[in-house]
Each structure stands twice: as C-alpha cells, then as structure tokens.
VEXDOSE-69669 format. One record per residue: chain; residue number from 1; x, y, z of N, C-alpha, C in turn; residue in one letter. Coordinates in steps of 0.1 Angstrom, whole numbers. Example, Ala and Ser with C-alpha at 12.3 -4.5 7.8 and 13.67 -1.06 7.14 Angstrom:
BEGIN
A/1/132/-57/78/123/-45/78/132/-33/78/A
A/2/128/-22/71/137/-11/71/129/0/79/S
//
This chain:
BEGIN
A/1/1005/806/1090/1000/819/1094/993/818/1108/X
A/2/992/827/1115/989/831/1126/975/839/1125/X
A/3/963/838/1132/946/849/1130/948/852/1150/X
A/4/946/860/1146/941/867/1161/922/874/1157/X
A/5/916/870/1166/904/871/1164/900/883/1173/X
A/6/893/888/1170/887/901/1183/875/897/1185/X
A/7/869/894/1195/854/894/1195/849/875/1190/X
A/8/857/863/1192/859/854/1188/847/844/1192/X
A/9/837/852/1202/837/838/1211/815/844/1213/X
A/10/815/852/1202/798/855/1198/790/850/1189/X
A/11/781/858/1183/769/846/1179/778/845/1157/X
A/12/790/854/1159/793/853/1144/810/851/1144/X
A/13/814/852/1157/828/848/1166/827/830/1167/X
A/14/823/828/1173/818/810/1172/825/805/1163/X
A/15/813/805/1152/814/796/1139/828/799/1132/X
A/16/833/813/1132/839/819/1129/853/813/1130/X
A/17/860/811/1143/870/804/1149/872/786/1148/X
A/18/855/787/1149/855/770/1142/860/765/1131/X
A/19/856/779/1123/859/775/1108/874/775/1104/X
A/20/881/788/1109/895/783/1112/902/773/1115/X
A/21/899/768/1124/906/760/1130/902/750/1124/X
A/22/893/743/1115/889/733/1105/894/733/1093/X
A/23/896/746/1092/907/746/1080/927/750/1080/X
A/24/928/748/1093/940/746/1096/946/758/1103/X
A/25/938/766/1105/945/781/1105/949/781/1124/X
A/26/962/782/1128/969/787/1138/954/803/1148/X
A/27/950/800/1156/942/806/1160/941/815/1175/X
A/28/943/823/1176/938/832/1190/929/838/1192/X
A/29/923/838/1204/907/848/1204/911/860/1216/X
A/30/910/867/1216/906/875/1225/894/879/1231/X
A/31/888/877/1240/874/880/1249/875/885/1259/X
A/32/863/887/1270/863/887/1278/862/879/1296/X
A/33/861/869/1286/861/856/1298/850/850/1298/X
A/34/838/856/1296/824/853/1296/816/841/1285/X
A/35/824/838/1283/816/823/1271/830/817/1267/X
A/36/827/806/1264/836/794/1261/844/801/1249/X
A/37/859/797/1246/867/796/1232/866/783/1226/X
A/38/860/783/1213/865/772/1205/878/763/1213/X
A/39/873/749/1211/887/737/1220/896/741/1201/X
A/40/908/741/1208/921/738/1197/927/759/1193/X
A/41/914/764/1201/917/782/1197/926/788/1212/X
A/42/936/794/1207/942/798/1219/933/808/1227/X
A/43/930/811/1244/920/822/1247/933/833/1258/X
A/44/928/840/1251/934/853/1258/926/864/1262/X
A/45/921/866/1275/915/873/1281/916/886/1287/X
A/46/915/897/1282/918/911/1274/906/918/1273/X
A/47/910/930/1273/898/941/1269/903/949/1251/X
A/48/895/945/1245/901/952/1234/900/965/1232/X
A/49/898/975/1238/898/982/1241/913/988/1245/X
A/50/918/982/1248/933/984/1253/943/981/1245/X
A/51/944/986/1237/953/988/1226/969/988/1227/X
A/52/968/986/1239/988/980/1247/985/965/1241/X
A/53/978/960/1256/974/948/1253/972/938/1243/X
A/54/963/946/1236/961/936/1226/975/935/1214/X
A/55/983/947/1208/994/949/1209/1005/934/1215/X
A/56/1003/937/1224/1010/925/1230/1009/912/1228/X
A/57/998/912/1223/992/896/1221/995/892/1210/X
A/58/996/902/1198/998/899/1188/1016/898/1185/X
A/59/1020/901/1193/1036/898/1195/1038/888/1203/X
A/60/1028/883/1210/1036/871/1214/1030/861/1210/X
A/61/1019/857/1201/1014/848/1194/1023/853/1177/X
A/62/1026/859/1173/1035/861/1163/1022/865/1151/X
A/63/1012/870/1151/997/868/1149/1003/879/1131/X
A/64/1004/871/1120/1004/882/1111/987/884/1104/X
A/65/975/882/1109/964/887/1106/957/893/1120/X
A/66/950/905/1116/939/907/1130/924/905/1121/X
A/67/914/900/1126/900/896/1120/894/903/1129/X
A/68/889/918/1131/878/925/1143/865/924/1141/X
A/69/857/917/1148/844/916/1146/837/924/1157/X
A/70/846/939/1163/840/946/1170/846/965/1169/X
A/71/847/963/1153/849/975/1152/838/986/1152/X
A/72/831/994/1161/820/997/1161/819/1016/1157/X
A/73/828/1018/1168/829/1036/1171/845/1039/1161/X
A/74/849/1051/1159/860/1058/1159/869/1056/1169/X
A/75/862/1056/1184/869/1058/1195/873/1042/1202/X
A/76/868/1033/1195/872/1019/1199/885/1013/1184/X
A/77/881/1018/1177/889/1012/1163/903/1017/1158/X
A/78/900/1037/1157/913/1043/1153/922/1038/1159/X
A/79/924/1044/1171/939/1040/1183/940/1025/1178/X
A/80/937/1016/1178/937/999/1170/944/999/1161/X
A/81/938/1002/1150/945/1005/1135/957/1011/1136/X
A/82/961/1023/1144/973/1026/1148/984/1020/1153/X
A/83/979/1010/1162/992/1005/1171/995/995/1158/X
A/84/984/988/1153/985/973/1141/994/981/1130/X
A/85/998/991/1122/1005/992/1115/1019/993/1115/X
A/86/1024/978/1111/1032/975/1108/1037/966/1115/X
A/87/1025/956/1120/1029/948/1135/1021/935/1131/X
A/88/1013/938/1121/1005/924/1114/1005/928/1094/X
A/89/1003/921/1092/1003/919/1075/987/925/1071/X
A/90/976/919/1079/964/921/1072/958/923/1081/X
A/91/952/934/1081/932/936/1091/920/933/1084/X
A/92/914/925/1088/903/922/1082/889/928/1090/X
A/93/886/936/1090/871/943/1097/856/938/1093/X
A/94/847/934/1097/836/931/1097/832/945/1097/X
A/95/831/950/1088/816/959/1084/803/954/1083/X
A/96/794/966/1074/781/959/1070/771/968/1058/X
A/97/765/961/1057/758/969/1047/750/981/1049/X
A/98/747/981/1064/743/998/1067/746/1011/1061/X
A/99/759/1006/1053/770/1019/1047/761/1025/1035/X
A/100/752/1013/1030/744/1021/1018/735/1029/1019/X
A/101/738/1037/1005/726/1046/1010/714/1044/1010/X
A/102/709/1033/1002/695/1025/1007/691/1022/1019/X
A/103/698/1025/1031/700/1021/1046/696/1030/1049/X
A/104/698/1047/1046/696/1061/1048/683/1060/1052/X
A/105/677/1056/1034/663/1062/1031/652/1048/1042/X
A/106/657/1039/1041/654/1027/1046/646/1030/1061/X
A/107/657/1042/1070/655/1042/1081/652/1056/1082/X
A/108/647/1064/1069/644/1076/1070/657/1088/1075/X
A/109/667/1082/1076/675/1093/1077/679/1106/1066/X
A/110/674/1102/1053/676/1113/1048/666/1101/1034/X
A/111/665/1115/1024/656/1109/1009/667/1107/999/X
A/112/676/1097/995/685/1098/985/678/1085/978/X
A/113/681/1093/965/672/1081/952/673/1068/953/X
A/114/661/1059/957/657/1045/958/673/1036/945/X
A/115/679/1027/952/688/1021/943/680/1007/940/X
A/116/673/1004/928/667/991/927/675/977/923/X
A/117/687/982/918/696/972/913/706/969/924/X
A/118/710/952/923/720/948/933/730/961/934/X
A/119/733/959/952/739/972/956/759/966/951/X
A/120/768/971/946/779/961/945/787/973/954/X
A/121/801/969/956/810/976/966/814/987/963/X
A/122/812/994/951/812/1006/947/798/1012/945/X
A/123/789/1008/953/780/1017/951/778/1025/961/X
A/124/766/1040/959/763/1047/968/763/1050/983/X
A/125/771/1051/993/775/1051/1004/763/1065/1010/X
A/126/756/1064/1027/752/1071/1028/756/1083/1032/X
A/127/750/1090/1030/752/1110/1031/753/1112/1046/X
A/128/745/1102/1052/746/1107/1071/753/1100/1074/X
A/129/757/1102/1086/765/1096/1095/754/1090/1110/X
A/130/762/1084/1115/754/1079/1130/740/1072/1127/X
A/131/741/1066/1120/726/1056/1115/716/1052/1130/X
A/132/724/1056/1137/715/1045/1150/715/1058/1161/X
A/133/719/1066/1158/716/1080/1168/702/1081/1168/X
A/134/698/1082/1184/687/1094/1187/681/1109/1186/X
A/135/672/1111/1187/670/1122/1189/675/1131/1203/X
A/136/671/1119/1211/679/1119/1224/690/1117/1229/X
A/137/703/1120/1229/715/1109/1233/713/1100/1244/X
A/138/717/1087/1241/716/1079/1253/726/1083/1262/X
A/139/715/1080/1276/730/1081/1285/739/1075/1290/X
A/140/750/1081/1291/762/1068/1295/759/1057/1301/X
A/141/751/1057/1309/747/1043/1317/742/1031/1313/X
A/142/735/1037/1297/728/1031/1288/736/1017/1282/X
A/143/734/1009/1282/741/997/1280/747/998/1261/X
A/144/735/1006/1254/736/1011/1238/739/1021/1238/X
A/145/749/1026/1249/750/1039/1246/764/1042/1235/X
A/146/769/1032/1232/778/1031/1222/772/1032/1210/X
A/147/765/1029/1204/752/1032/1193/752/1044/1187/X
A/148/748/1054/1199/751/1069/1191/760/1071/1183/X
A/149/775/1066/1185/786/1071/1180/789/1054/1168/X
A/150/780/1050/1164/786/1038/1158/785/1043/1144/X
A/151/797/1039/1135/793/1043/1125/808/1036/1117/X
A/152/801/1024/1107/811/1014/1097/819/1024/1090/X
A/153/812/1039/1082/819/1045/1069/827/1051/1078/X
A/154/830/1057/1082/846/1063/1084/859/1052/1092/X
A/155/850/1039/1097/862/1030/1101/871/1023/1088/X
A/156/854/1021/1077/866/1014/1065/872/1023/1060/X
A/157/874/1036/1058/878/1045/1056/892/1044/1058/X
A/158/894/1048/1076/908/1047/1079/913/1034/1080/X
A/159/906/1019/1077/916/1012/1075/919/1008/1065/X
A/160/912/1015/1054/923/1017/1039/930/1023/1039/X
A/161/932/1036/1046/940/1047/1047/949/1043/1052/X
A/162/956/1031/1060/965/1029/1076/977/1025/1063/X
A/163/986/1033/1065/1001/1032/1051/1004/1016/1059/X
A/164/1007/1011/1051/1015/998/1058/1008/984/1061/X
A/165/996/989/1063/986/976/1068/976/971/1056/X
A/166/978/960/1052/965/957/1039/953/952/1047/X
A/167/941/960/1042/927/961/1054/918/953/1040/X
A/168/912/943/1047/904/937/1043/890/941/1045/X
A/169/878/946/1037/868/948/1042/855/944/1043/X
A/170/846/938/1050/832/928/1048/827/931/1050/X
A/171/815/937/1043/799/945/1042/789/927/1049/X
A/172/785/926/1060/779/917/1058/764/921/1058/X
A/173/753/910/1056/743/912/1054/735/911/1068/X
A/174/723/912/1067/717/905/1077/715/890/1079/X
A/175/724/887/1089/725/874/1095/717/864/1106/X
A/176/716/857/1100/703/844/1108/710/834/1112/X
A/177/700/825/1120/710/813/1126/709/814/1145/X
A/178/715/805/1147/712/798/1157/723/813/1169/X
A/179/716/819/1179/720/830/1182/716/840/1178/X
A/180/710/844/1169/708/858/1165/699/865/1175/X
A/181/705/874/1179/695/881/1191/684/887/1181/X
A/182/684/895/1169/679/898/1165/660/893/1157/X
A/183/664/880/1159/650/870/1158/645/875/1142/X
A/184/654/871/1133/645/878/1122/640/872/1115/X
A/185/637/854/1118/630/852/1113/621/850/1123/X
A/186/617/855/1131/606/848/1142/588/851/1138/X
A/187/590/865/1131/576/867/1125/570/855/1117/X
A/188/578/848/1108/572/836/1098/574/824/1109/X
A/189/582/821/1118/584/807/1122/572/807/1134/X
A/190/571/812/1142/562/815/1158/549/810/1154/X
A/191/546/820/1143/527/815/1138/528/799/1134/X
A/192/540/799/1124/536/786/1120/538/772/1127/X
A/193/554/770/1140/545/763/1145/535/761/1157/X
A/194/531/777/1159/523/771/1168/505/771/1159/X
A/195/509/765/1151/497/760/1141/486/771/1137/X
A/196/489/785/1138/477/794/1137/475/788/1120/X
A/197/463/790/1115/458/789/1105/459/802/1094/X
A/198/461/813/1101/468/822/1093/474/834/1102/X
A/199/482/842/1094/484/859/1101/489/863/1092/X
A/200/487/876/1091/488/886/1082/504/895/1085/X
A/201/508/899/1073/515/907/1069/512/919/1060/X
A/202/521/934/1059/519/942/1056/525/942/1039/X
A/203/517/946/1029/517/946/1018/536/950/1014/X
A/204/536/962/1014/554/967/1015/560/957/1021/X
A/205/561/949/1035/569/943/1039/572/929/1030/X
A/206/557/924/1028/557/915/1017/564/915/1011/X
A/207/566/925/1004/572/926/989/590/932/992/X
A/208/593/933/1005/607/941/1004/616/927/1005/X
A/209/631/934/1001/640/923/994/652/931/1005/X
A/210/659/921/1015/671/923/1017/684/912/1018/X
A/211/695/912/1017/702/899/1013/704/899/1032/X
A/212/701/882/1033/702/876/1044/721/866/1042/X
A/213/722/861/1049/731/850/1053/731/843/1062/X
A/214/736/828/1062/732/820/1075/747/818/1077/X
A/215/748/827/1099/758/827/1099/772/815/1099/X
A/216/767/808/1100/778/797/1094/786/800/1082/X
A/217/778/804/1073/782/812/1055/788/819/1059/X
A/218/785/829/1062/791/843/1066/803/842/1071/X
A/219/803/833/1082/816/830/1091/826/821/1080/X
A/220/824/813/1070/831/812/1062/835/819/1056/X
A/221/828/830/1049/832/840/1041/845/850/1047/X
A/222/841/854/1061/852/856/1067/862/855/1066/X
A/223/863/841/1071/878/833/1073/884/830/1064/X
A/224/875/829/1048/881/830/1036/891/843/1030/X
A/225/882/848/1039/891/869/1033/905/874/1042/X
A/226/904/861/1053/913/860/1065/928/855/1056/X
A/227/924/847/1052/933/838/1046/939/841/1034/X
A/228/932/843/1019/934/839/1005/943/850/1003/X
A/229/951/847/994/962/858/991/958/871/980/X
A/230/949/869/976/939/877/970/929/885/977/X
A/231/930/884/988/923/890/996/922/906/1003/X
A/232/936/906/999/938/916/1006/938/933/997/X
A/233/935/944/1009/931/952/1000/919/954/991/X
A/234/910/946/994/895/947/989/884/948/999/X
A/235/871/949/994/860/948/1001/856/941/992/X
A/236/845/938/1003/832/921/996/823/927/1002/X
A/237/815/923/999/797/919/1001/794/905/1005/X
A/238/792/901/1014/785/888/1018/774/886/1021/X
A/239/769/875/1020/755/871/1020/748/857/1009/X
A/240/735/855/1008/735/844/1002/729/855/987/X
A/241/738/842/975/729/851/961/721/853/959/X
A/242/711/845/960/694/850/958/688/862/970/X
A/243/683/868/969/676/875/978/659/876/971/X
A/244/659/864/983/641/861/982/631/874/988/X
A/245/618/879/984/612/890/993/613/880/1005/X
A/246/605/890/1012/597/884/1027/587/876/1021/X
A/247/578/874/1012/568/864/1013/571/854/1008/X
A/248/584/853/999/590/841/998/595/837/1009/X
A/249/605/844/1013/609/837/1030/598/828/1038/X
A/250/583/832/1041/579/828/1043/572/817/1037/X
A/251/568/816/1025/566/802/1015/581/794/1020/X
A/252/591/796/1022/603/788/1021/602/778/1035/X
A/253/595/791/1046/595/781/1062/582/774/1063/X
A/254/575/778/1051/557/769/1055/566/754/1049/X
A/255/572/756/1036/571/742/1031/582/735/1038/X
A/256/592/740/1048/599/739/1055/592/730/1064/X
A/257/585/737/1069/577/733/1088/565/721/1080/X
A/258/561/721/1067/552/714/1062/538/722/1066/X
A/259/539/735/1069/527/743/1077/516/746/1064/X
A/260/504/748/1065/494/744/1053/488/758/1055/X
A/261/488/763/1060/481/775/1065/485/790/1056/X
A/262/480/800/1056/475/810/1048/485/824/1055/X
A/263/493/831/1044/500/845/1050/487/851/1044/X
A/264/484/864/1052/470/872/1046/483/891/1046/X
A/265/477/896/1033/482/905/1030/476/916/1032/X
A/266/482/927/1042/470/936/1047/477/950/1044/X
A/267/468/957/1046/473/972/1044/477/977/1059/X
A/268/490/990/1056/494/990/1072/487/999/1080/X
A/269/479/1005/1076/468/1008/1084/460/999/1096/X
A/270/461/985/1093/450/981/1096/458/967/1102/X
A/271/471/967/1098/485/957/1105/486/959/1123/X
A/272/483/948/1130/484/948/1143/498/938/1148/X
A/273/504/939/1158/512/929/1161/527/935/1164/X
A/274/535/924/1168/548/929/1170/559/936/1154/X
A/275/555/923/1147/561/927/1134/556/944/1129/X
A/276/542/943/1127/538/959/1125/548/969/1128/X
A/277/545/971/1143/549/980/1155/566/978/1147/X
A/278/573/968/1143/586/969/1144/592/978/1130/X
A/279/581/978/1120/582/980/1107/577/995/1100/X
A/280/572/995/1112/565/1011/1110/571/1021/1107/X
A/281/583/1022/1111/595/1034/1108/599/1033/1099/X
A/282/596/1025/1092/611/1019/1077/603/1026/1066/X
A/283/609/1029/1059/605/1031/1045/609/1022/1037/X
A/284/597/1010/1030/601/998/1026/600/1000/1012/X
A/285/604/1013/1005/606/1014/994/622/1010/991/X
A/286/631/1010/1000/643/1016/998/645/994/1001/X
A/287/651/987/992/657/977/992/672/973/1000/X
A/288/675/963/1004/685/963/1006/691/950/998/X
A/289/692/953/987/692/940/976/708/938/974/X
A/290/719/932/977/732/932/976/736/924/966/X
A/291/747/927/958/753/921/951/769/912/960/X
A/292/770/900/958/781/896/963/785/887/953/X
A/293/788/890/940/799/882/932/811/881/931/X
A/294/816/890/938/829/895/940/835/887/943/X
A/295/829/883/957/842/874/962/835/859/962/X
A/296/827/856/953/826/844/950/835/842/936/X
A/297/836/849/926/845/851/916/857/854/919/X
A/298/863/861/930/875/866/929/884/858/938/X
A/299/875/851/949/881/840/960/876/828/960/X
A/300/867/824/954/856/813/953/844/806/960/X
A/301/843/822/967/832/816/982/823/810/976/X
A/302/815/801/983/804/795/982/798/790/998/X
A/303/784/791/999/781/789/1010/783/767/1016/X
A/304/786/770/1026/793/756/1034/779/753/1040/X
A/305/763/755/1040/755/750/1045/746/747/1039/X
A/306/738/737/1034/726/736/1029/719/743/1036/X
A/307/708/748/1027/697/757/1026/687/749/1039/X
A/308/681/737/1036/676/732/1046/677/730/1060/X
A/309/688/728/1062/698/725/1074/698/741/1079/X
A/310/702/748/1074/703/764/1079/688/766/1084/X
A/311/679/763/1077/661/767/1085/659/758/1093/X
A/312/665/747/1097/664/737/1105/667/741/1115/X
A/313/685/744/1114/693/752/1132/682/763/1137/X
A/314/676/773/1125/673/789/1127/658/780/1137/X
A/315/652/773/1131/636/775/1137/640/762/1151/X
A/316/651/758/1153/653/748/1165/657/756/1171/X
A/317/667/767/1173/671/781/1177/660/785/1182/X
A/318/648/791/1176/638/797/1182/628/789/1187/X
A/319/626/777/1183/620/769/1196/623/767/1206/X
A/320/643/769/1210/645/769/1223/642/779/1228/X
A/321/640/792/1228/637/802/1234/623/805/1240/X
//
C-alpha cells in the first residue's frame, strides 16, 4: 500500500511519517517546503488547499490511503473529500476531542449536563458549533483567522457521508511532547526545575482530569488506523488509558525531576500567575475524561513509549526553550 500524508512534516506529522516508514509503509508527504520530510518519505511540495494538485499526487504516487492532519474548516476539507472519492480506498482524518460536549461547557459555550464517565465515541457531541469563534471575528490578516470557521463535527460528518470512500476517524487527545507549541506541561516542569520550593495551584484545576497523549503514541495510533484492515469505517479515541488529575501530573514530574518541594492549593480568587490568567475562562467542572478502548481492543494499540522516556523528551523540550 501506498499513505499520502497531508500536513506530514509538524509537531504530530514527524513522528507520524517516521512511524510509517519503520513499519514498512510506502510513504508521501505533502508540505510546504518549510521543514525537513522524514529521509526514506517521498516530499511533494504543494498547497493542500488545491485540490487538483493534490489529486494529482495521489495518482501518480498510486496512493490508496489519504491521512489529513489538516482538516480544519469546511472550506479547506469538503472540496478534498470530493475530488478523494473514488480515487483512494481510505481517508483517515485527525479529529479531536473538542467534538464533546464536555468541551462546550468546558469553554463556556453553552451549559449541557456535566458527563463524569469516560467520554466513548458515541457519546454526547456538542450543541454549538465554531468552538474557537470570537465575539469579534478575526480579521483576515489575522494569522488565526482560520479559527473562526474551524470546526471537527461537520468534517467527520461528511467524511462518513463521501459514498465510495471508507473514512477513518481520530478524536485525539491533548498531546505533549517534544514540539508542542502548546506548553502544557510547562506550569509543573518551569517551577520545578528552576528549584522554587513551592507554587501554588488552583483547587478545580488540581482536581480536573483530561486524557493527555505523548505524541509519539498518538502518532502511532495513527498509522495504525492508516493501515489495519479493520480500521476502516470507524472512529477511535486516542490517548493514554489512565487519565491522571493535574496534581497527579504534577506528583508524576516532581518524582520525575527528583524535585522535593511543595504544590500549594489555593483558591482562585487569590491564584496569581500565567497558569491562573490561562484557566480563568474554563469551567473546570466539565471533564475531559476519554475512553479509548476501542481501538486498543479492536486494533491492538498500545502505547510505543515508556512513560519515563516521554517526561524525559517533554521537560528536555522545554528546557530548550
């Protein structure tokens, strides 16, 4: 078989292509020129956005999978899905777990009943649309101005809908690891090594639970849904099984770093700092607790990294920075 990758050569494109190609899989990326392709991955340098093009590539690489790790808008993905049917065997889309409705209430977009049990792939989808809209629209010049219009539930939608094409679908979690612009674990790693003796966190944050993954995992999970012949025609949930709170997370990087020092639990009233300021909007009643047994039972994922090794890359990652 043949993978054509979209988006191959980022912080979940990488490992992604790596993993491919380590497990034997015929490979193509499409990018934009701007960072290295995996050695042994074909690079084809394209705007995916151009839906001739990319079209084309998959005909002349003979490509019977597409893997999009940049399905974001309606207006980037539908026209996609259209040309791909009946021109590849499988689409496999990177979604995410934003789709739930715990994500709604999470971010205050609307009040739908707190789900406390792992979320599984038939559960509760949210009521709104455009999760990351303003009040303001950004303006075109805005670098995010694609944001407004981003939105996973109506893409997995139409690529279950596309007659002819079997669409694979991947709710991922929130992903850590070496690259994550996102820095999520930087609140527990920063204090501790730079030896503070304590800092405080907010009582809710403490206690909230969302399934993480280290993207190496993840990127396997991927390439596993890329591939298995069982794969197709479903959605998964990925991520790691356990979903520890945040104060375990951080018991996990003290005994990690060997750091001896004190989390202090505060009320958010009285919470100062970047983390605060970042947390303040969330309603951390709403969980993002995922179930992924699916496709550890139905495909046999299992994560490819030790646990140690993954907090090792993540906090060497943020010491380079």
């Amino acid at each position: 078989m043949s993978v054509l990758v979209l988006g191959g050569t980022g912080f979940i494109g990488g490992p992604l292509v790596a993993r491919l190609l380590a497990d034997g899989v015929e490979t193509a990326v499409v990018h934009h020129g701007t960072r290295p392709v995996a050695s042994g991955a074909r690079s084809l340098v394209l705007d995916r956005g151009d839906t001739a093009a990319v079209l084309a590539a998959v005909r002349e690489i003979g490509a019977t999978t597409v893997i999009d790790l940049l399905a974001y808008t309606a207006a980037d993905t539908l026209p996609l899905l259209d040309a791909l049917v009946g021109q590849v065997e499988r689409y496999v889309m990177a979604s995410s777990i934003d789709v739930y409705a715990n994500y709604e209430g999470l971010h205050r977009k609307g009040r739908p009943s707190p789900i406390w049990d792992r979320l599984t792939e038939d559960g509760a989808l949210r009521a709104s649309r455009h999760p990351y809209r303003l009040a303001k629209p950004r303006p075109a010049s805005d670098p995010q101005a694609w944001m407004d219009d981003y939105d996973k539930i109506p893409l997995e939608e139409a690529a279950r809908a596309a007659a002819g094409l079997e669409a694979t679908i991947l709710r991922l979690p929130m992903v850590f690891g070496p690259g994550d612009r996102q820095r999520r674990f930087s609140w527990a790693i920063r204090p501790m090594v730079q030896g503070r003796a304590r800092f405080n966190i907010t009582h809710p944050w403490a206690a909230w639970r969302a399934t993480f993954g280290y993207v190496d995992d993840v990127a396997a999970g991927i390439a596993l849904a890329a591939v298995h012949p069982r794969a197709g025609g479903q959605t998964y949930n990925l991520g790691r099984a356990n979903t520890p709170t945040n104060l375990a997370w951080a018991a996990t990087f003290a005994e990690h770093l060997g750091w001896p020092g004190e989390v202090e639990l505060v009320h958010p009233d009285v919470a100062r700092g970047a983390l605060a300021a970042a947390v303040a909007g969330l309603d951390l009643s709403y969980p993002l607790f995922i179930d992924n047994a699916k496709i550890r039972r139905r495909l046999g994922f299992s994560e490819v990294t030790e646990l140690d090794d993954a907090l090792a890359r993540t906090v060497a990652d943020e010491l380079g920075r």
